[in-house]
C-alpha positions in Angstrom: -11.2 -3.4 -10.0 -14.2 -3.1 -12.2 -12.3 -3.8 -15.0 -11.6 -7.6 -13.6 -15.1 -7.7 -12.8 -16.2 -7.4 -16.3 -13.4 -9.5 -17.9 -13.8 -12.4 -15.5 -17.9 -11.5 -16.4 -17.1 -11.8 -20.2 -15.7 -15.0 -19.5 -18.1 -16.4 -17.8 -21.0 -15.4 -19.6 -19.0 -16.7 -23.1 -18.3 -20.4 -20.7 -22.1 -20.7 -19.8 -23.1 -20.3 -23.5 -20.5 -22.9 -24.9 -21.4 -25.2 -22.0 -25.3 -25.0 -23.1 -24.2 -26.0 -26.6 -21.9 -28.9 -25.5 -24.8 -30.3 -23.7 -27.7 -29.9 -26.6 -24.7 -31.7 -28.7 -24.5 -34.5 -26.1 -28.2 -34.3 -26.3 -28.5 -34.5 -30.0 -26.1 -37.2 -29.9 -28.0 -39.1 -27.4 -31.4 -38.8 -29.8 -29.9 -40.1 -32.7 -28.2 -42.8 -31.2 -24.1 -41.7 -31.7 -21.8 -44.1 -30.9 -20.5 -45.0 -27.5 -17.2 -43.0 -27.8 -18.4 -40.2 -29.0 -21.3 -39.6 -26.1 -18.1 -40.0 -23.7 -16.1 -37.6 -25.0 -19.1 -35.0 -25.3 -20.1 -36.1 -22.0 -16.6 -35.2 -20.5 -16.4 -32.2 -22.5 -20.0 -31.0 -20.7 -18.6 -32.0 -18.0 -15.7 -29.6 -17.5 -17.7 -26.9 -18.7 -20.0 -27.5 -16.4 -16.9 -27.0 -13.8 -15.3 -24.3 -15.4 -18.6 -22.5 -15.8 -18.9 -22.7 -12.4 -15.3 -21.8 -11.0 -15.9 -18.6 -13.0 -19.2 -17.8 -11.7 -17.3 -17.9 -7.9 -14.8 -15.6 -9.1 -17.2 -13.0 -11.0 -19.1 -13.0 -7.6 -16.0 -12.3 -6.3 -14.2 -9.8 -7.7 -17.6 -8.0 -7.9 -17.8 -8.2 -3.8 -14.7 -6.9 -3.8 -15.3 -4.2 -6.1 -18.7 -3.1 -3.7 -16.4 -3.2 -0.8 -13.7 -1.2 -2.3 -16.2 1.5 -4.0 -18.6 1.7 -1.3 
């Protein structure tokens, strides 16, 4: 069980560092004045980040409950 703590850990530490570059790039874009259509699709893009980022951070919390309750 440890082991699927750490992988689902991996990936959520690896999602929380993308999703903090996808929003300084919507940020960046929003300074220097990018087009419409691109701030949407980096806004959407942040956006499920933001979602995945947190669906992985449930199931890290998770899987390491589990593992406390299974190892003591």
């Amino acid at each position: 069980m440890q082991l699927v703590w750490f992988v689902i850990n991996i990936f959520f530490v690896a999602s929380a560092i993308v999703m903090l570059f996808a929003h300084r790039s919507l940020t960046e874009a929003q300074r220097q004045g990018a087009p419409a259509a691109r701030l949407i699709r980096l806004r959407r893009l942040r956006t499920t980040l933001q979602i995945l980022t947190v669906l992985l951070f449930v199931a890290m919390a998770t899987s390491f409950l589990i593992n406390m309750k299974l190892n003591g």
